[in-house]
C-alpha positions in Angstrom: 22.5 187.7 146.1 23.1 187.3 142.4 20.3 185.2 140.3 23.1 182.0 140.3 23.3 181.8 143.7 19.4 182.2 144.6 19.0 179.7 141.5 21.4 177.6 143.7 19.2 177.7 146.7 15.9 177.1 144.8 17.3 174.0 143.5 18.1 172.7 147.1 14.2 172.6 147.5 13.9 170.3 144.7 13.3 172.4 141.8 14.9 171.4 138.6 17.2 173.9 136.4 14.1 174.6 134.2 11.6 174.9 137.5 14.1 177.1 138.7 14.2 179.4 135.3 10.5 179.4 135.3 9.6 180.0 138.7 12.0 183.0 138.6 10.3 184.4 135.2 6.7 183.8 137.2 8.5 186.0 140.0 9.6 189.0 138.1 6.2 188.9 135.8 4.0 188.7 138.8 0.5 187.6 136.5 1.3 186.6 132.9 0.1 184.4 129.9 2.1 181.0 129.3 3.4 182.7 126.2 5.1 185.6 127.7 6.7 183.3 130.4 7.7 180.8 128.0 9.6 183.3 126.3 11.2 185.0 129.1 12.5 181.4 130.5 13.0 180.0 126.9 11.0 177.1 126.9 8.0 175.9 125.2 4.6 177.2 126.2 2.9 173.7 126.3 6.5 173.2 128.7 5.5 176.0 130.6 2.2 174.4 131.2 4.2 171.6 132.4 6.3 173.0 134.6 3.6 175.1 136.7 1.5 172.3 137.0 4.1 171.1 139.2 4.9 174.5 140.7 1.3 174.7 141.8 1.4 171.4 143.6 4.3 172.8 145.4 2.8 175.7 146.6 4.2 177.9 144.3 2.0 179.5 141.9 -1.5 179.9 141.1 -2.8 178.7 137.7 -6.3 180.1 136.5 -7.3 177.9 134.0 -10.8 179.4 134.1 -9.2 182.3 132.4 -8.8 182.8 128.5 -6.0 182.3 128.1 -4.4 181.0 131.2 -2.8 182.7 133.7 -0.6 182.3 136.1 0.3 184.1 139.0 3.1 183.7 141.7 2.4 183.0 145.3 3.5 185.6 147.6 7.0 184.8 149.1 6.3 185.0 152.3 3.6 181.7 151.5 6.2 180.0 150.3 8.8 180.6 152.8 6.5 180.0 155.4 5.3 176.6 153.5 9.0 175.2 153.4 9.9 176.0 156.7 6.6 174.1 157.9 8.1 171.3 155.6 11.5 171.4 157.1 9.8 171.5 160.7 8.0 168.7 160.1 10.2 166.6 158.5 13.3 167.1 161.4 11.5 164.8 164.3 10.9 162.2 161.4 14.7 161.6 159.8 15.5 161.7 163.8 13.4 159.2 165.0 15.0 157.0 161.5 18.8 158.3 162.3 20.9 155.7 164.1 24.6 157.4 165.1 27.8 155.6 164.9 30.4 155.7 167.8 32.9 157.7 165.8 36.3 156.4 167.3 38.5 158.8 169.1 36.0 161.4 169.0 35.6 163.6 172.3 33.7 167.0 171.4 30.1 167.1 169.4 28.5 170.5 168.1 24.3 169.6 167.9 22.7 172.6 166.5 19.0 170.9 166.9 17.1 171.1 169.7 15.4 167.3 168.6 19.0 165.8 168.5 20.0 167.4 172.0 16.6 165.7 173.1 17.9 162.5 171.7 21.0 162.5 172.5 20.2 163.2 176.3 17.5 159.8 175.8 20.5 158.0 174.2 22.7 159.1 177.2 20.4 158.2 180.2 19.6 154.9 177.8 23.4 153.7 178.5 23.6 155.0 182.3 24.9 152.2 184.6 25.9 154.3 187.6 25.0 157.6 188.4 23.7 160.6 186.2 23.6 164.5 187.0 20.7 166.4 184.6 19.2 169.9 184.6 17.2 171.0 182.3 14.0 173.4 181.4 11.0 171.3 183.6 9.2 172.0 180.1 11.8 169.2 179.0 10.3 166.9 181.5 7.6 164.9 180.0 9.6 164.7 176.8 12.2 162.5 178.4 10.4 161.1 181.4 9.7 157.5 180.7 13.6 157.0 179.6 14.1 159.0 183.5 12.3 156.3 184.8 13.5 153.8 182.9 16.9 154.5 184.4 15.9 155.3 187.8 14.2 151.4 187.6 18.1 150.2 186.8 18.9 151.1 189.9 21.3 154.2 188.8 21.3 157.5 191.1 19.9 160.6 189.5 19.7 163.9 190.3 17.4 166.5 188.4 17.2 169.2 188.7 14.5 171.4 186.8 14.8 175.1 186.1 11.9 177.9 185.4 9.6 176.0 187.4 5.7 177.6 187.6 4.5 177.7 190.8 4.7 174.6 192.9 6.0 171.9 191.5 3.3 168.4 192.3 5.2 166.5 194.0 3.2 163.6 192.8 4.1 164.2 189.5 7.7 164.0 190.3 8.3 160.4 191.7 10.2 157.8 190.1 11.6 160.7 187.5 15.0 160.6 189.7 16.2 159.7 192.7 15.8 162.6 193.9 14.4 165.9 192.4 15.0 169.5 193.2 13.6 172.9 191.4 14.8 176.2 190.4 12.3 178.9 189.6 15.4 180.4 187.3 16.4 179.0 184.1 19.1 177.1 184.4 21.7 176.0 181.5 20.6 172.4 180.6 23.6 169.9 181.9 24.1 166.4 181.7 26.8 163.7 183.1 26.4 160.5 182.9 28.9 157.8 184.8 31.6 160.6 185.1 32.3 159.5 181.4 29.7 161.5 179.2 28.7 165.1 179.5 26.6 167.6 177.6 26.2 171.4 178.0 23.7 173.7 176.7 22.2 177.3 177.0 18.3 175.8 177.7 17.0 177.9 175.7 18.1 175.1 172.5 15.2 173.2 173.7 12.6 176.0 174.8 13.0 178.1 172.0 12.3 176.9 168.0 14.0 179.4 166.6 16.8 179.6 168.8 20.6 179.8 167.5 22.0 178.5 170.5 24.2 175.3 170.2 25.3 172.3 172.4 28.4 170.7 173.3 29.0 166.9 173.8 32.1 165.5 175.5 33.3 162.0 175.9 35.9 163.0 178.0 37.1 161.4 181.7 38.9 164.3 182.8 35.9 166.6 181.7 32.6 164.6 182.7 33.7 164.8 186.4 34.4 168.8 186.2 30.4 169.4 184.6 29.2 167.1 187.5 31.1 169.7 189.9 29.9 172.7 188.4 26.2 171.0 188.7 27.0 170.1 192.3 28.5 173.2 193.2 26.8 175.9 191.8 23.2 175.0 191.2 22.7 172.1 193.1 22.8 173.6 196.8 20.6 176.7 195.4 17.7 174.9 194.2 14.7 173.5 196.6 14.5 170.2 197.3 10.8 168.7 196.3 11.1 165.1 196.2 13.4 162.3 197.5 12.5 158.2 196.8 12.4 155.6 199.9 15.9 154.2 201.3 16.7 151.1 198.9 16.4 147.8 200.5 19.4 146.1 202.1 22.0 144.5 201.8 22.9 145.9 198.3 26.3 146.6 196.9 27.6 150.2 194.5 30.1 150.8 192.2 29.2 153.9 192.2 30.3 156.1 195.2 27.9 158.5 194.9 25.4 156.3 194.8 26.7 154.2 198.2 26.6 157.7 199.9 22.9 158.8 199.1 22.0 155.5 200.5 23.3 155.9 203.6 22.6 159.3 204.1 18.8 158.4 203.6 19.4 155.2 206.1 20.9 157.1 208.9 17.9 159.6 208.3 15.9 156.6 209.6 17.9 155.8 212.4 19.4 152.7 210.9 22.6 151.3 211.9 24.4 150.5 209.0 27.4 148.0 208.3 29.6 149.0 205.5 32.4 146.5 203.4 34.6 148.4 201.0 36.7 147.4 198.8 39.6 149.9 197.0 42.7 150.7 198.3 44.7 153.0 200.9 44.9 156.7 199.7 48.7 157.5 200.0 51.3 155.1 201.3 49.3 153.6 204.2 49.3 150.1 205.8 45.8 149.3 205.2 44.3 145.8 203.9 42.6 146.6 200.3 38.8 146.0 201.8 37.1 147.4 205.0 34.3 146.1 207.0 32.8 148.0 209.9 29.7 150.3 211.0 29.4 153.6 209.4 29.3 156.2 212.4 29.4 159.3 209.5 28.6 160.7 206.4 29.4 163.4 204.7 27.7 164.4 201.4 25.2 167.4 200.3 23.1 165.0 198.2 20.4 165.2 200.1 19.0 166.8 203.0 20.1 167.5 205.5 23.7 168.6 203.8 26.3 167.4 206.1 29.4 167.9 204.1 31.6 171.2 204.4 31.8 171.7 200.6 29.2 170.9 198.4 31.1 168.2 196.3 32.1 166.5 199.5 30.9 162.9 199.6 32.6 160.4 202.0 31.5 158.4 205.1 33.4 157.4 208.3 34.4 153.6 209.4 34.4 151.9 212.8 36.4 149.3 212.7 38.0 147.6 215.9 38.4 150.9 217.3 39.7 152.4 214.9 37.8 155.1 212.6 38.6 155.0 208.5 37.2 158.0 205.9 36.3 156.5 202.6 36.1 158.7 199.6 35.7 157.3 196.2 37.4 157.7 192.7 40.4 160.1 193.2 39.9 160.3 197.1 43.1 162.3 198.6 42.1 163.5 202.1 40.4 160.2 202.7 42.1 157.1 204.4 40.7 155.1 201.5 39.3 155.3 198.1 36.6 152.6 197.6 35.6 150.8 193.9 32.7 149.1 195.6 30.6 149.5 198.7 27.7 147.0 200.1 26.1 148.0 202.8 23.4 146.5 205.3 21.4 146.7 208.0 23.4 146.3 211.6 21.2 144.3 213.7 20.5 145.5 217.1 
């Protein structure tokens, strides 16, 4: 690096043209008069005075005024670095918590390179859940983003967390009302987020254990791409991990738009012993003859939400009709070896 270009980065910091010239004359000195500096960066010496006044606020020189005459000496470079990065750290959370983004229009992939704007933008995320939501993440993470957790589990949305490099046993305690329900991972496991089958984000977890780390995240606004992260969560991490806590059947009757969410219900009623009624509305899967809303008991399920898993592959999620005799699968959005594919689903208690 040439003097130009480190003159360049000095400048970044704040320093003027002149600081700059100074500061670099300090540098190459090491301890020196005013005069000699003065004449090295060709300014004045009551300038140089000046300038290193400022300098010294900033961490970057000594002056000894005690001394006949003055001198001034440079702080080592490894202060200084370690002062500005201090300086950069500290500022990051604060122009974060003050940044408000704009929905950039047509916009489907995000690079973040910070770990406090992954953070945020996982908040912002949950913030705008309406349906369902599918997060792992570092159970470091956890407390960081836990009342926004709860705040969407209160909103009546299904969540499933999942939390990777777990110590020990997890307190179960400690875990309620973070998610509907909560499984753990004594691995590490990449930090993955879906939200409504709309919004995703995917990241190595070490972005948010790590301060130094050079790691980066991706965020997609894409339909065809949300549902395939949700999947891979489902798939590949979700059956592996041990289930630690799972919240109380919802009350009933209550209607879902959200399939996923219709299924966990049921599966925790049945684990009751409740009957349940189901109405669906959506339409035939294929070119059936079938009305476009379905109304009978629900006498399966199928799903790996939960345990126990009753489904044959681990993104299976459907349930089984009785109506008049007849039996009905229901699937939801893009349901092809189902009878139907619901929208919505209420469901109630059968009585006896």
């Amino acid at each position: 690096m040439d003097d130009d270009e480190l003159a360049e980065l000095l400048e970044r910091f704040g320093l003027s043209e002149k600081e700059t010239d100074t500061y670099l004359a300090i540098l190459e000195r090491g301890e020196s008069k005013a005069s000699a500096i003065a004449d090295a960066a060709d300014v004045s010496k009551r300038y140089v005075y000046s300038i290193c006044e400022e300098l010294e606020e900033r961490g970057f020189v000594e002056v000894d005024d005690h001394a006949v005459p003055t001198v001034i000496r440079p702080v080592q470079p490894e202060t200084v670095v370690e002062r500005l990065t201090r300086s950069v750290e500290e500022i990051e959370p604060e122009l974060e918590s003050r940044f408000t983004a704009t929905e950039r229009s047509g916009e489907q992939f995000e690079v973040i390179k910070s770990r406090q704007t992954v953070i945020k933008r996982i908040e912002n995320l949950l913030a705008g859940a309406e349906t369902e939501v599918t997060l792992s993440l570092p159970a470091e993470v956890l407390p960081r983003i836990r009342s926004t957790l709860e705040a969407t589990v209160d909103r009546g949305v299904l969540v499933l967390l999942l939390l990777g490099a777990t110590e020990g046993d997890q307190d179960i305690a400690s875990l309620a009302g973070t998610a509907s329900t909560v499984r753990t991972w004594d691995a590490l496991v990449p930090t993955m987020l879906t939200v409504d089958g709309r919004h995703g984000l995917l990241a190595p977890s070490q972005i948010l254990t790590t301060s130094a780390s050079d790691t980066r995240a991706i965020a997609i606004s894409q339909e065809q791409l949300a549902p395939v992260l949700a999947g891979s969560f489902l798939a590949n991490y979700w059956p592996t991990a041990e289930e630690r806590y799972v919240t109380t059947p919802n009350e009933l009757p209550c209607t879902y738009e959200g399939f996923r969410s219709a299924v966990f219900q049921i599966a925790l009623h049945r684990a009751t012993d409740t009957r349940i009624e189901a109405s669906v509305t959506g339409s035939p899967v294929g070119d059936r003859d079938l009305p476009s809303s379905l109304t009978g008991e629900v006498v399966d399920v199928r799903q790996s939400l939960v345990r126990p898993v009753s489904s044959t592959l681990p993104i299976e999620n459907a349930f089984e009709l009785e109506v008049d005799g007849e039996r009905y699968t229901v699937g939801g959005t893009g349901a092809f070896l189902e009878d139907y594919e619901a929208e919505s689903v209420t469901i109630r208690a059968l009585e006896e």
